[in-house]
HTML snippet that shows the backbone in 3Dmol.js (N, CA, C, O; Angstrom):
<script src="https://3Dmol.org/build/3Dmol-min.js"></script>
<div id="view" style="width:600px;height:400px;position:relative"></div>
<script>
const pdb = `
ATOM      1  N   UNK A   1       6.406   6.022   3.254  1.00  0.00           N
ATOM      2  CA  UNK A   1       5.628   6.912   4.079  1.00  0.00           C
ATOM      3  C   UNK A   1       5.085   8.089   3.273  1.00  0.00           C
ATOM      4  O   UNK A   1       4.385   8.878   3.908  1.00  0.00           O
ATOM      5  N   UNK A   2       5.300   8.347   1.931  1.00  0.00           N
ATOM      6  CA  UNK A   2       5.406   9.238   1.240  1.00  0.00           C
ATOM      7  C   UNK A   2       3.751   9.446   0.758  1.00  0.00           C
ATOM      8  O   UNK A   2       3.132  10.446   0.393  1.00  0.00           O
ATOM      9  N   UNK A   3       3.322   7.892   0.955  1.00  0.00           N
ATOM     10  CA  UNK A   3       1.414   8.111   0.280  1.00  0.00           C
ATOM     11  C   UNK A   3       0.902   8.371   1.298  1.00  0.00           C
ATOM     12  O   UNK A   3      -0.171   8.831   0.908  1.00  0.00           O
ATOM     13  N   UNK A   4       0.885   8.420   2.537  1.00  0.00           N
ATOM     14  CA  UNK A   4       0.451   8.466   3.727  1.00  0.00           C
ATOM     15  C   UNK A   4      -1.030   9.465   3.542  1.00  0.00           C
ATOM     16  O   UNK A   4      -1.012  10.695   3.517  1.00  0.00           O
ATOM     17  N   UNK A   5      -2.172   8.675   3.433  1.00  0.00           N
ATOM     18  CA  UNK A   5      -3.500   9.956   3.461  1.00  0.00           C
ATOM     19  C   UNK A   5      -4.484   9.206   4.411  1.00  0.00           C
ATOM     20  O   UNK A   5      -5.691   9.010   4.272  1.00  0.00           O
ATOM     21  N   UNK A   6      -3.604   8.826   5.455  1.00  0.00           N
ATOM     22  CA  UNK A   6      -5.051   8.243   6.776  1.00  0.00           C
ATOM     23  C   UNK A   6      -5.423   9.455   7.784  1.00  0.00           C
ATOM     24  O   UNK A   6      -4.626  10.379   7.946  1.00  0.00           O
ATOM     25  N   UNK A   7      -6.651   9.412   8.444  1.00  0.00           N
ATOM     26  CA  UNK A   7      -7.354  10.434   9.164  1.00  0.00           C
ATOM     27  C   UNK A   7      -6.914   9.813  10.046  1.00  0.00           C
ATOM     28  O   UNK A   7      -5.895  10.466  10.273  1.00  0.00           O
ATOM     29  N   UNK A   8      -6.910   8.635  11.072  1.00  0.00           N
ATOM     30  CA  UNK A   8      -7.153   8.054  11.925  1.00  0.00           C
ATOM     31  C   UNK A   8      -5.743   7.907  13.270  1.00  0.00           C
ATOM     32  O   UNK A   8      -4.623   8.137  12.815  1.00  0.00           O
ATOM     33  N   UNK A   9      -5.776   7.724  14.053  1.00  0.00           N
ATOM     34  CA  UNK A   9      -4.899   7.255  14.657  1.00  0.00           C
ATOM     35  C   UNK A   9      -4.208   5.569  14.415  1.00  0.00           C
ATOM     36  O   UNK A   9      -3.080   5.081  14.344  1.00  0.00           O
ATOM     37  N   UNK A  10      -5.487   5.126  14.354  1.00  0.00           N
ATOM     38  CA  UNK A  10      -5.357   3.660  14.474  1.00  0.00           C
ATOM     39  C   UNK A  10      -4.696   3.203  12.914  1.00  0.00           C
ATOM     40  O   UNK A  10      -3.843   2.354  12.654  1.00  0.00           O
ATOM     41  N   UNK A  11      -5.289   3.923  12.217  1.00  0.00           N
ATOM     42  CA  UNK A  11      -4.913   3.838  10.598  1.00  0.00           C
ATOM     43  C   UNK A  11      -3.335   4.337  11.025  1.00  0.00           C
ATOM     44  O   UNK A  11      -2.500   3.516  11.403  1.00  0.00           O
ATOM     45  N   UNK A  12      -3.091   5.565  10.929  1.00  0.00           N
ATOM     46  CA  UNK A  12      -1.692   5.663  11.058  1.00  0.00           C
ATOM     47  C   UNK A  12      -0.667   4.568  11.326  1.00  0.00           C
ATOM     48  O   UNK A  12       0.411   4.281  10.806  1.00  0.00           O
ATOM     49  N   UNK A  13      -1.317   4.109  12.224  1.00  0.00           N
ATOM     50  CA  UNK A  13      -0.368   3.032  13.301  1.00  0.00           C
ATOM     51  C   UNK A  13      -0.184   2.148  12.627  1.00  0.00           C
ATOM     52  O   UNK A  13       0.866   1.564  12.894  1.00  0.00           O
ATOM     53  N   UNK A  14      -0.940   1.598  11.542  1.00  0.00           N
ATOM     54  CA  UNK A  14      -1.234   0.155  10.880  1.00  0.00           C
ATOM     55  C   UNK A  14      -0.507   0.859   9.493  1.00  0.00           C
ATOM     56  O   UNK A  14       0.399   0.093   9.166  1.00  0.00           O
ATOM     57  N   UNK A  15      -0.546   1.702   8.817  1.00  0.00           N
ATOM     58  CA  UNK A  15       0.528   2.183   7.811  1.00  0.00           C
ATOM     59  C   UNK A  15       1.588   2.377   8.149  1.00  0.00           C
ATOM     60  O   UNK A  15       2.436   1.801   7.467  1.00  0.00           O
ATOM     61  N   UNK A  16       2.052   3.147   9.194  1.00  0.00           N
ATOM     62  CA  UNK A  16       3.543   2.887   9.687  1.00  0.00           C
ATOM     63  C   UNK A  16       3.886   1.496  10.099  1.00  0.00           C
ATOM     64  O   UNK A  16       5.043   1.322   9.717  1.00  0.00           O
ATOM     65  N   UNK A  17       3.586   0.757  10.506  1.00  0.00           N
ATOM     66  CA  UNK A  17       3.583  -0.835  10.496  1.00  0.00           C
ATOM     67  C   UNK A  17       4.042  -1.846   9.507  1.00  0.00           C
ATOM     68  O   UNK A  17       4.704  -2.867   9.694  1.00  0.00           O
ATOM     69  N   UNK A  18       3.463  -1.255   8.224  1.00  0.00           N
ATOM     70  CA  UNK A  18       3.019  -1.817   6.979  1.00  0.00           C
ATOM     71  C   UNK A  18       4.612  -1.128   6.419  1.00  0.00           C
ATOM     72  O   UNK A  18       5.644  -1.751   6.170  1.00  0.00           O
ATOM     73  N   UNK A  19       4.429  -0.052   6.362  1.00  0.00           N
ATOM     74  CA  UNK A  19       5.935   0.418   5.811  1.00  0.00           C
ATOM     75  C   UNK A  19       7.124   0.141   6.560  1.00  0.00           C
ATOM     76  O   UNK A  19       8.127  -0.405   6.100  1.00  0.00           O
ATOM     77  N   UNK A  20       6.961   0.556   7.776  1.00  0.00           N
ATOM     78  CA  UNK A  20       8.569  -0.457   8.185  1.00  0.00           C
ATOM     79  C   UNK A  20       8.833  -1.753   8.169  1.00  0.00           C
ATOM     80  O   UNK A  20      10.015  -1.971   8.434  1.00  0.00           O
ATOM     81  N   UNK A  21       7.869  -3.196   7.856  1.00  0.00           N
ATOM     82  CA  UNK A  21       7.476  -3.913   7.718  1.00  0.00           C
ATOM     83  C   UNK A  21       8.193  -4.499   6.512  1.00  0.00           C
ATOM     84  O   UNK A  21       8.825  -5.552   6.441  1.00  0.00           O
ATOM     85  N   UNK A  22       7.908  -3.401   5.395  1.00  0.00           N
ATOM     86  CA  UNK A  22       8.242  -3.353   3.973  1.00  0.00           C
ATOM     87  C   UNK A  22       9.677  -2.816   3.816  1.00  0.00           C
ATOM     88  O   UNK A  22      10.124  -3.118   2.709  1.00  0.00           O
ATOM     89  N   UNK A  23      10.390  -2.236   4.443  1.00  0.00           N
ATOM     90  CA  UNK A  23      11.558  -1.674   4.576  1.00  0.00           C
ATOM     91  C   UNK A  23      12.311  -2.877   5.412  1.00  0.00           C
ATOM     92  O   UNK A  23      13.408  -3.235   4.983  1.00  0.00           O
ATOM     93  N   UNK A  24      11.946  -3.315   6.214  1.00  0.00           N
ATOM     94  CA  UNK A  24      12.391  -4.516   6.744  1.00  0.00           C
ATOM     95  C   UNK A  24      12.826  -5.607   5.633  1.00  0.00           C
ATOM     96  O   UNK A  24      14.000  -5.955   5.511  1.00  0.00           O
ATOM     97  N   UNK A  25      11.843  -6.084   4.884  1.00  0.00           N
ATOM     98  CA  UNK A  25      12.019  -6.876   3.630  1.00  0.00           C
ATOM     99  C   UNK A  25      12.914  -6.232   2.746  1.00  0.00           C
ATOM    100  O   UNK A  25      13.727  -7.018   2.259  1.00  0.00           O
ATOM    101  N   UNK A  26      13.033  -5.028   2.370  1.00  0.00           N
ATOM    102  CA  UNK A  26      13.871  -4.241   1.110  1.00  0.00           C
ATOM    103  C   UNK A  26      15.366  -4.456   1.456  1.00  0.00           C
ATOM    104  O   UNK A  26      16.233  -4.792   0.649  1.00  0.00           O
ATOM    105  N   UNK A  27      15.582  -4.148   3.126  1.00  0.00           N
ATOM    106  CA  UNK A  27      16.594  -4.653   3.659  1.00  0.00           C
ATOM    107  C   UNK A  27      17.218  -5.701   3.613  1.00  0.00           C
ATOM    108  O   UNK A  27      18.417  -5.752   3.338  1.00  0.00           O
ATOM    109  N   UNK A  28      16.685  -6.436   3.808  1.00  0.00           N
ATOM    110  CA  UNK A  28      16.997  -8.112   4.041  1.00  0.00           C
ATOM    111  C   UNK A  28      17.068  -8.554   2.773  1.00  0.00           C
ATOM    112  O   UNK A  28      18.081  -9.206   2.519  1.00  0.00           O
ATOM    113  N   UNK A  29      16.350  -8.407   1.963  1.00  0.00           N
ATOM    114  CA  UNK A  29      16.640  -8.629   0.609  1.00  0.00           C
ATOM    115  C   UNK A  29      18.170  -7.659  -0.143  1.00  0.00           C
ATOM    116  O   UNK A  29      18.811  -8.186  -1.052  1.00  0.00           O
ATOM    117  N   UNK A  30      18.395  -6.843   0.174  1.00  0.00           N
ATOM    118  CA  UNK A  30      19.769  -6.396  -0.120  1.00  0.00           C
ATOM    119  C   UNK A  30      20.879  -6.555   0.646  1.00  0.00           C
ATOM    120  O   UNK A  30      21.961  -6.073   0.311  1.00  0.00           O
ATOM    121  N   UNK A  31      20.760  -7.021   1.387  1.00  0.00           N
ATOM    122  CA  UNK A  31      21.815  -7.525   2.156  1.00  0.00           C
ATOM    123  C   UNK A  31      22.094  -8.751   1.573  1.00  0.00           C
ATOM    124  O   UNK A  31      23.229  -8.866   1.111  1.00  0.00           O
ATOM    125  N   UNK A  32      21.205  -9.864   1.463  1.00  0.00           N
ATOM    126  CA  UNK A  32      21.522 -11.468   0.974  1.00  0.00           C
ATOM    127  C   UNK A  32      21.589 -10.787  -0.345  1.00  0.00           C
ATOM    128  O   UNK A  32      21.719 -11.979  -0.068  1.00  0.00           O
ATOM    129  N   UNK A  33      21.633 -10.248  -1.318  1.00  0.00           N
ATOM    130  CA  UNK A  33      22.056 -10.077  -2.730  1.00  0.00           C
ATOM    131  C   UNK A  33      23.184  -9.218  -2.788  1.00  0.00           C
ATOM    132  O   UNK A  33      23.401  -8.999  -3.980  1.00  0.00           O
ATOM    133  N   UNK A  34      24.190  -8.493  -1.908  1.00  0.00           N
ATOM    134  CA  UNK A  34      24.638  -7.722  -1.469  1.00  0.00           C
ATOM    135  C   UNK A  34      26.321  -8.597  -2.384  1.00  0.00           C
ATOM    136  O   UNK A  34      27.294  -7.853  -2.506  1.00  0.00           O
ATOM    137  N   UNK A  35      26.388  -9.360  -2.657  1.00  0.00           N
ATOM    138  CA  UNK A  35      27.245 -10.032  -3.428  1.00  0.00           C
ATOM    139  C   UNK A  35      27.750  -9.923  -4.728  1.00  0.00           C
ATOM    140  O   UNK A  35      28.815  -9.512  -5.187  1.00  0.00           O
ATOM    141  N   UNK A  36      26.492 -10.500  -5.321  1.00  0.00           N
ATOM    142  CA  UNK A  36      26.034 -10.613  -6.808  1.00  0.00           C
ATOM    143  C   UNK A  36      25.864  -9.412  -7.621  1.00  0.00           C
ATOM    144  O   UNK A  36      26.340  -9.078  -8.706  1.00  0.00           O
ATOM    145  N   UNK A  37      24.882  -8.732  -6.626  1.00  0.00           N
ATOM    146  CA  UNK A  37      24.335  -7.510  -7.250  1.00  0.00           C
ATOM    147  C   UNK A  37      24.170  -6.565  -6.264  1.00  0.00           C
ATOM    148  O   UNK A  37      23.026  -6.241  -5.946  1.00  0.00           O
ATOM    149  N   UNK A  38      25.414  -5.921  -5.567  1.00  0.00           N
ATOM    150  CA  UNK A  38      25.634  -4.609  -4.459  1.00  0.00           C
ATOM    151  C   UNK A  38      24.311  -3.359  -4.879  1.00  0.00           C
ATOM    152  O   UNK A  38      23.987  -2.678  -3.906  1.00  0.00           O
ATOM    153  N   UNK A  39      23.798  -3.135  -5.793  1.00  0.00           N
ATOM    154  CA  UNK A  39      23.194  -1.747  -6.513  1.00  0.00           C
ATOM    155  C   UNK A  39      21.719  -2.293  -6.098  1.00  0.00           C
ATOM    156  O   UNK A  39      20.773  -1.505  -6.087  1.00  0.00           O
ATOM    157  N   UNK A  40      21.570  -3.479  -5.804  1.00  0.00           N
ATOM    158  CA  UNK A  40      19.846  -3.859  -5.617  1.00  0.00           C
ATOM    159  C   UNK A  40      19.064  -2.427  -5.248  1.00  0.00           C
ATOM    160  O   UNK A  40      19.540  -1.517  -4.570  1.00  0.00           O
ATOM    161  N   UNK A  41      18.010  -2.455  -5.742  1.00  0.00           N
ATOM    162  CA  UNK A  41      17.646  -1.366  -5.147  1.00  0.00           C
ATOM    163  C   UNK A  41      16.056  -1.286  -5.261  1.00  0.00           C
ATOM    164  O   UNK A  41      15.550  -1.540  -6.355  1.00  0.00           O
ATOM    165  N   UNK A  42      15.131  -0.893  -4.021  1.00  0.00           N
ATOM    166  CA  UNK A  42      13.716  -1.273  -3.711  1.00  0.00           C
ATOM    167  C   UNK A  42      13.180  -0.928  -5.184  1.00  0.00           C
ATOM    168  O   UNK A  42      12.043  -1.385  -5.296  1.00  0.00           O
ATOM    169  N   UNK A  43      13.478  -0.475  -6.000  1.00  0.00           N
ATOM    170  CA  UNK A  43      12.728  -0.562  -7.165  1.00  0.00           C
ATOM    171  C   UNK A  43      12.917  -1.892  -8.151  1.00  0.00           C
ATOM    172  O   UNK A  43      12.007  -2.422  -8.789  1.00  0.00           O
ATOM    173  N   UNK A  44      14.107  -2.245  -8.131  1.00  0.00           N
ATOM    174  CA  UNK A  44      14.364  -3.683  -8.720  1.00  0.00           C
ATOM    175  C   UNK A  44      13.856  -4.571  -7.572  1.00  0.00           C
ATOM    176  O   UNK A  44      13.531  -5.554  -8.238  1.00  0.00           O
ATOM    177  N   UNK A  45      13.622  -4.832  -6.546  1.00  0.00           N
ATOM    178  CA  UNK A  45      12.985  -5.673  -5.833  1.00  0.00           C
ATOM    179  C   UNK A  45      11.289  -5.650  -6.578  1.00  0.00           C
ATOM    180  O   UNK A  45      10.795  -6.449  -7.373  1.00  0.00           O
ATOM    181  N   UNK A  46      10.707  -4.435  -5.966  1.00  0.00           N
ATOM    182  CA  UNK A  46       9.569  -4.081  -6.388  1.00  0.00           C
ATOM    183  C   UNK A  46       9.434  -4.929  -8.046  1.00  0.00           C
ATOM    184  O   UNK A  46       8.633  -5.838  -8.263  1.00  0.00           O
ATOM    185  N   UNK A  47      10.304  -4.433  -8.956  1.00  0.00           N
ATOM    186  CA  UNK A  47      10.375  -5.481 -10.275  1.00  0.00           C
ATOM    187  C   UNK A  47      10.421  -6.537 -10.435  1.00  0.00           C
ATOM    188  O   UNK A  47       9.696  -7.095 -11.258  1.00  0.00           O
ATOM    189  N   UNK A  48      11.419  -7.251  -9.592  1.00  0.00           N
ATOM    190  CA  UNK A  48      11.449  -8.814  -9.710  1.00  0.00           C
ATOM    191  C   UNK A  48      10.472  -9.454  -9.030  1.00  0.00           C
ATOM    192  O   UNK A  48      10.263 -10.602  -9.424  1.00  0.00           O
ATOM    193  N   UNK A  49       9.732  -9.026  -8.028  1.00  0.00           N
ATOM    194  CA  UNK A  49       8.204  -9.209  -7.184  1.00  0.00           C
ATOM    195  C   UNK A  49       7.155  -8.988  -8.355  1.00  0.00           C
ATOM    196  O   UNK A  49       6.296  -9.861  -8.469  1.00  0.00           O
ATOM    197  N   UNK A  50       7.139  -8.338  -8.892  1.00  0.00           N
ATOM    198  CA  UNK A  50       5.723  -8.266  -9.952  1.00  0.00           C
ATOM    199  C   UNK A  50       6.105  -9.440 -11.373  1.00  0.00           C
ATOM    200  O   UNK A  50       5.187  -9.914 -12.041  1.00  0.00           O
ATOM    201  N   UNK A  51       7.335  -9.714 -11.607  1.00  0.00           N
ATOM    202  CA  UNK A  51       7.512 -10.860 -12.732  1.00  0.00           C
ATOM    203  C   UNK A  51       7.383 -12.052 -11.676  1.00  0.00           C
ATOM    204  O   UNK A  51       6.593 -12.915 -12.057  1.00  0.00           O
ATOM    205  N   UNK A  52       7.881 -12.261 -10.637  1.00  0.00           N
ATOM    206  CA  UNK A  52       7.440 -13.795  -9.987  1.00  0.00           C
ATOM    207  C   UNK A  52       6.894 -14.478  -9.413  1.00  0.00           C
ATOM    208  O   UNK A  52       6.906 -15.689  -9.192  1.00  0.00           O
ATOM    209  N   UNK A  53       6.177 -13.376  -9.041  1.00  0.00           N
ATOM    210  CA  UNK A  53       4.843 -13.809  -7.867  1.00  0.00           C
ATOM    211  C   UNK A  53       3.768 -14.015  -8.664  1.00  0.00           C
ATOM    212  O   UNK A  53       3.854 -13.362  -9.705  1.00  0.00           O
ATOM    213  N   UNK A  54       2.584 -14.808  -8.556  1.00  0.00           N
ATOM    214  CA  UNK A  54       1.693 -15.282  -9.584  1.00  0.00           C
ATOM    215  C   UNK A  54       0.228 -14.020  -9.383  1.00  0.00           C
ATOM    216  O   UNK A  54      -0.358 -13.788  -8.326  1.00  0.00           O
ATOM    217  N   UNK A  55       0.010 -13.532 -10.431  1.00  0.00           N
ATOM    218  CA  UNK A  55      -1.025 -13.133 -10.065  1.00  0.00           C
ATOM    219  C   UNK A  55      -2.325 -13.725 -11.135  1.00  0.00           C
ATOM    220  O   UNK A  55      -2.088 -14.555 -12.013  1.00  0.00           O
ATOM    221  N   UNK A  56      -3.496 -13.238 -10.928  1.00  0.00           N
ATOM    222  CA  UNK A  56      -4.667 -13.650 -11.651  1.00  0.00           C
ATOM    223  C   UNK A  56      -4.826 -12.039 -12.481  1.00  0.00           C
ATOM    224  O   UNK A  56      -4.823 -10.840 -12.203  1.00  0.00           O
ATOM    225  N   UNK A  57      -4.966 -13.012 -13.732  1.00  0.00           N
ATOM    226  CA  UNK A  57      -5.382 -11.584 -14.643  1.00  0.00           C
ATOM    227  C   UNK A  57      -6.899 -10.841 -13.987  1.00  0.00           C
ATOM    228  O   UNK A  57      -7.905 -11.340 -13.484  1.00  0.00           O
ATOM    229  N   UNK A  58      -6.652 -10.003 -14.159  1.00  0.00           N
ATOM    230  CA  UNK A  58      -8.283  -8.780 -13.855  1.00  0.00           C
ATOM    231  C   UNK A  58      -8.660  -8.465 -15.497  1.00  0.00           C
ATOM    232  O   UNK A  58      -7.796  -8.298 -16.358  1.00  0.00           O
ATOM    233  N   UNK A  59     -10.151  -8.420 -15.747  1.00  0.00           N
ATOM    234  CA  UNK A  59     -10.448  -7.396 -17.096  1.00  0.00           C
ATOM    235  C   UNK A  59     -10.858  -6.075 -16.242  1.00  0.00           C
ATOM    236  O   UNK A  59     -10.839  -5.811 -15.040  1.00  0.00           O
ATOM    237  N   UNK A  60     -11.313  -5.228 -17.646  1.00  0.00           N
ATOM    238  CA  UNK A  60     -11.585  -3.476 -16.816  1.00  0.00           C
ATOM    239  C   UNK A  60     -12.188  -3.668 -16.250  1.00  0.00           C
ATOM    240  O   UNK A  60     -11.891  -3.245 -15.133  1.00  0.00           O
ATOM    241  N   UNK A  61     -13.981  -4.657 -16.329  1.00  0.00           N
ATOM    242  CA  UNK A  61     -14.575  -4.707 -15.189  1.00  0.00           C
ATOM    243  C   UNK A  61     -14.681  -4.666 -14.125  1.00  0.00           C
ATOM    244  O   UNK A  61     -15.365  -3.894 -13.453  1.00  0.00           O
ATOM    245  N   UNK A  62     -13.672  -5.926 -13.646  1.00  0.00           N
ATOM    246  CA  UNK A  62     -13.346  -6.026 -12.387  1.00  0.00           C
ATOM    247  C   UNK A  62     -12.361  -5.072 -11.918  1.00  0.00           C
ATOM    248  O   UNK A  62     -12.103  -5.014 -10.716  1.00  0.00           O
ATOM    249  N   UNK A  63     -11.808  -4.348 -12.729  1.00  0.00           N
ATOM    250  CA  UNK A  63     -11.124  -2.864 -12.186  1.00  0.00           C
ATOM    251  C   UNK A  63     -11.620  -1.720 -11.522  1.00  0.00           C
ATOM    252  O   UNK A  63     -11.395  -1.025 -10.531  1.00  0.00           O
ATOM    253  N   UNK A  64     -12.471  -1.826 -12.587  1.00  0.00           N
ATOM    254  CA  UNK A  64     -13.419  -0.732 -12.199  1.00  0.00           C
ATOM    255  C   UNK A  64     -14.564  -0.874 -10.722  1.00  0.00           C
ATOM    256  O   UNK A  64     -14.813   0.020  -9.913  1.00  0.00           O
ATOM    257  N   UNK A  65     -15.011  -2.047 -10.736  1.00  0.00           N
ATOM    258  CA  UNK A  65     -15.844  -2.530  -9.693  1.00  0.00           C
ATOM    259  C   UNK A  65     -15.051  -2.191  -8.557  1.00  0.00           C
ATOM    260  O   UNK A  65     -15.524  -1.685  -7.539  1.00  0.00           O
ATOM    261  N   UNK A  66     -13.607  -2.523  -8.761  1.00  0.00           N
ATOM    262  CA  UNK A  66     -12.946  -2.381  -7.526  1.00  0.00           C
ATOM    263  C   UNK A  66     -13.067  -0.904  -6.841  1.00  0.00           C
ATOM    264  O   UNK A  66     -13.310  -0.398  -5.745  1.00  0.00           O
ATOM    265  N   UNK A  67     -12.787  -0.581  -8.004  1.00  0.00           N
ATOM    266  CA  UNK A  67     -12.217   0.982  -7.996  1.00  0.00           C
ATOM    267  C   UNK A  67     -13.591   1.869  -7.404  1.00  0.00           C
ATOM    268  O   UNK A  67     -13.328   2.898  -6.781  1.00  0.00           O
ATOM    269  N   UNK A  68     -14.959   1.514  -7.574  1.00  0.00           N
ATOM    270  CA  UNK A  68     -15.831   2.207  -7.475  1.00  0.00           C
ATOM    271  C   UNK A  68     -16.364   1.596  -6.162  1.00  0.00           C
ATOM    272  O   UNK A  68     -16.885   2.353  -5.343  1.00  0.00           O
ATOM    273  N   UNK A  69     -16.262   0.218  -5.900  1.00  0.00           N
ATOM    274  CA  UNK A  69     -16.088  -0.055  -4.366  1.00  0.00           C
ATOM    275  C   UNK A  69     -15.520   0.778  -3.509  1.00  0.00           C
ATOM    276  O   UNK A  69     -16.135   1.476  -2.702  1.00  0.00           O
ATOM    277  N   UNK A  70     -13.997   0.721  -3.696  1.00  0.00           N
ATOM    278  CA  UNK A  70     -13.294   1.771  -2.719  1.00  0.00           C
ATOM    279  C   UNK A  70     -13.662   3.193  -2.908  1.00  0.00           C
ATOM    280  O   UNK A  70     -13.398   3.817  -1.880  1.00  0.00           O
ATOM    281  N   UNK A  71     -14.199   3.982  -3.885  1.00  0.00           N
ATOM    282  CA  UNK A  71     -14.540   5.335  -3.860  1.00  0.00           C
ATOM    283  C   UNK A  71     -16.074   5.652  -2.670  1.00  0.00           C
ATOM    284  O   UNK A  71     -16.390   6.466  -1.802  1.00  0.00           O
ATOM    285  N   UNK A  72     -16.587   4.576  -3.257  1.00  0.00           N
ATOM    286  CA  UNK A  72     -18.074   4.390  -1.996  1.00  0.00           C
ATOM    287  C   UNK A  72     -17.592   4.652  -1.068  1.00  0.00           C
ATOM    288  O   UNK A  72     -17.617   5.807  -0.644  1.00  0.00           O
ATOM    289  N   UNK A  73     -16.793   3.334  -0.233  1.00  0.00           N
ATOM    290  CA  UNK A  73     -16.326   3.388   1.356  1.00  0.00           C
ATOM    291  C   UNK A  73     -15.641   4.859   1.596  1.00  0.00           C
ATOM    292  O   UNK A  73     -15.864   5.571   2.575  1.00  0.00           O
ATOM    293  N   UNK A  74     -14.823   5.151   0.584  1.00  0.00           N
ATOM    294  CA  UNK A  74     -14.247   6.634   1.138  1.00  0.00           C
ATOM    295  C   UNK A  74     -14.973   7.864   1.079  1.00  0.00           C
ATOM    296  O   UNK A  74     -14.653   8.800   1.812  1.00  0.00           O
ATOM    297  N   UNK A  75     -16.283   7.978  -0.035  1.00  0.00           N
ATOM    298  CA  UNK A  75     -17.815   8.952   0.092  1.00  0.00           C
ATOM    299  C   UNK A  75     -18.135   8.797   1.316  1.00  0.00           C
ATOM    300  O   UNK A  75     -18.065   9.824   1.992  1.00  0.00           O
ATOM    301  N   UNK A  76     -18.519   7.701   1.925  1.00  0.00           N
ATOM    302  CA  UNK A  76     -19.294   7.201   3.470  1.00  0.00           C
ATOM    303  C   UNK A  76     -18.357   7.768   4.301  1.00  0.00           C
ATOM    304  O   UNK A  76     -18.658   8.626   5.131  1.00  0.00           O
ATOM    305  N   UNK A  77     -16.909   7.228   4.088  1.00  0.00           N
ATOM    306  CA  UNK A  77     -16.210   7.913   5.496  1.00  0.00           C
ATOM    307  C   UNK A  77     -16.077   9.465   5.480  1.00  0.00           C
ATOM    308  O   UNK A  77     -16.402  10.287   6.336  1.00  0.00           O
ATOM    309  N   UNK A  78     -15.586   9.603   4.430  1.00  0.00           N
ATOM    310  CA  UNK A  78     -15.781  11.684   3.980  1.00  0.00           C
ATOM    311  C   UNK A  78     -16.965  11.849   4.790  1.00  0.00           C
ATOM    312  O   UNK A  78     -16.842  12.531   5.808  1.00  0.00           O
ATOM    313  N   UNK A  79     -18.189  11.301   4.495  1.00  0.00           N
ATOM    314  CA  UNK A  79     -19.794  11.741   5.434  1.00  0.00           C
ATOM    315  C   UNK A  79     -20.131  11.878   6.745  1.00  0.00           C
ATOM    316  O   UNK A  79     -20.740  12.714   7.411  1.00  0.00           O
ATOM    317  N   UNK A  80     -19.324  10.365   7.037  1.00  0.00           N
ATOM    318  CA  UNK A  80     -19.494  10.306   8.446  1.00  0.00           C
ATOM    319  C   UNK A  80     -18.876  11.230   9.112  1.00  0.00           C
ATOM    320  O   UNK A  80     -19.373  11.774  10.098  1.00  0.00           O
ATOM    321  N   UNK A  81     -17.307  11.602   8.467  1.00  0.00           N
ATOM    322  CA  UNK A  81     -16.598  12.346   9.264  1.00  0.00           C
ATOM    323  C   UNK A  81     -16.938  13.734   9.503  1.00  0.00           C
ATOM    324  O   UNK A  81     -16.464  14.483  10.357  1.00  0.00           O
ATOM    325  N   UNK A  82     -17.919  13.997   8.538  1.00  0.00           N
ATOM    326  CA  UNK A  82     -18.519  15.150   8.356  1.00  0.00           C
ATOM    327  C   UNK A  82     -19.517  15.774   9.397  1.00  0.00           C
ATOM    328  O   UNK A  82     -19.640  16.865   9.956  1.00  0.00           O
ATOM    329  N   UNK A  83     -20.149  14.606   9.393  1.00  0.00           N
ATOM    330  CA  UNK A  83     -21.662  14.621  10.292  1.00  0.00           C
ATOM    331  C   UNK A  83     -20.747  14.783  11.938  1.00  0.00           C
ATOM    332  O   UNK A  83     -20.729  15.815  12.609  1.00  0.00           O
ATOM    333  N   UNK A  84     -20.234  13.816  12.204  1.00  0.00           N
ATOM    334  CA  UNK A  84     -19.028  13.609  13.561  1.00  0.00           C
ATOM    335  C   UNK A  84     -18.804  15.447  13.783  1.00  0.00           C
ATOM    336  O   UNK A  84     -19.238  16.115  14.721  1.00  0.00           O
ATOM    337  N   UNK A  85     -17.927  15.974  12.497  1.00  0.00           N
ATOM    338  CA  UNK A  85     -17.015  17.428  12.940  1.00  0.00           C
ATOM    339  C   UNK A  85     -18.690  18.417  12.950  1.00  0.00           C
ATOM    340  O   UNK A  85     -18.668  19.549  13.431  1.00  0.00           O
ATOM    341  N   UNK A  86     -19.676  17.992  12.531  1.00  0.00           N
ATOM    342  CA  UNK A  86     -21.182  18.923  12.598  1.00  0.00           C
ATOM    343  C   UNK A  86     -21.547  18.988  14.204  1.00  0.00           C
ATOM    344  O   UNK A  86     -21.792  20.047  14.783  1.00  0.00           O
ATOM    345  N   UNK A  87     -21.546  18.019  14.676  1.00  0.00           N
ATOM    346  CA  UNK A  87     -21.789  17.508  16.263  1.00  0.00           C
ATOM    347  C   UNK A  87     -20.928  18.545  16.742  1.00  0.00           C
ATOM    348  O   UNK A  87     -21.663  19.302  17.376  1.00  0.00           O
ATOM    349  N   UNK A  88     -20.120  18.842  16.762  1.00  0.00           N
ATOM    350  CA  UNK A  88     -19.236  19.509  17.906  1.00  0.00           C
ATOM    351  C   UNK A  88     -19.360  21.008  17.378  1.00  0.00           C
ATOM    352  O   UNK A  88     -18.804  21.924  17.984  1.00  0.00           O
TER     353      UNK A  88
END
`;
const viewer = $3Dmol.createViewer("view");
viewer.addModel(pdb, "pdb");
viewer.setStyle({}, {cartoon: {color: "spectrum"}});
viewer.zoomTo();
viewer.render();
</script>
């Protein structure tokens, strides 16, 4: 809950969702390892999730594309929200 930077109601709702969601899993995953390895802890989860799950390499390009995608959508919403708080 700690990144939490939504304006929205509806956003809120869908990040708190997403994080107890994820805390749900951190749980459940230390409990069934709760044997072997009592100390599990959401950062060694978080670790053993990024070595086993498959991902596709990215170059900077496609980093960056991403990255300048999402800065757009959040310029537009900064605007809109702007124009919206001008109205009143």
């Amino acid at each position: 809950m700690a990144e939490y930077e939504v304006r929205g109601w509806r956003g809120w709702r869908h990040h708190i969702a997403m994080v107890c969601l994820a805390m749900l899993f951190v749980l459940k995953e230390r409990l069934l390892a709760a044997g072997p390895t009592p100390l599990l802890s959401a950062r060694d989860i978080v670790e053993l999730l990024a070595y086993y799950l498959p991902r596709r390499n990215r170059n900077e390009e496609e980093i960056f594309r991403a990255m300048q995608l999402r800065h757009s959508h959040r310029a537009k919403d900064i605007a809109r929200r702007a124009k919206k708080r001008a109205v009143f």
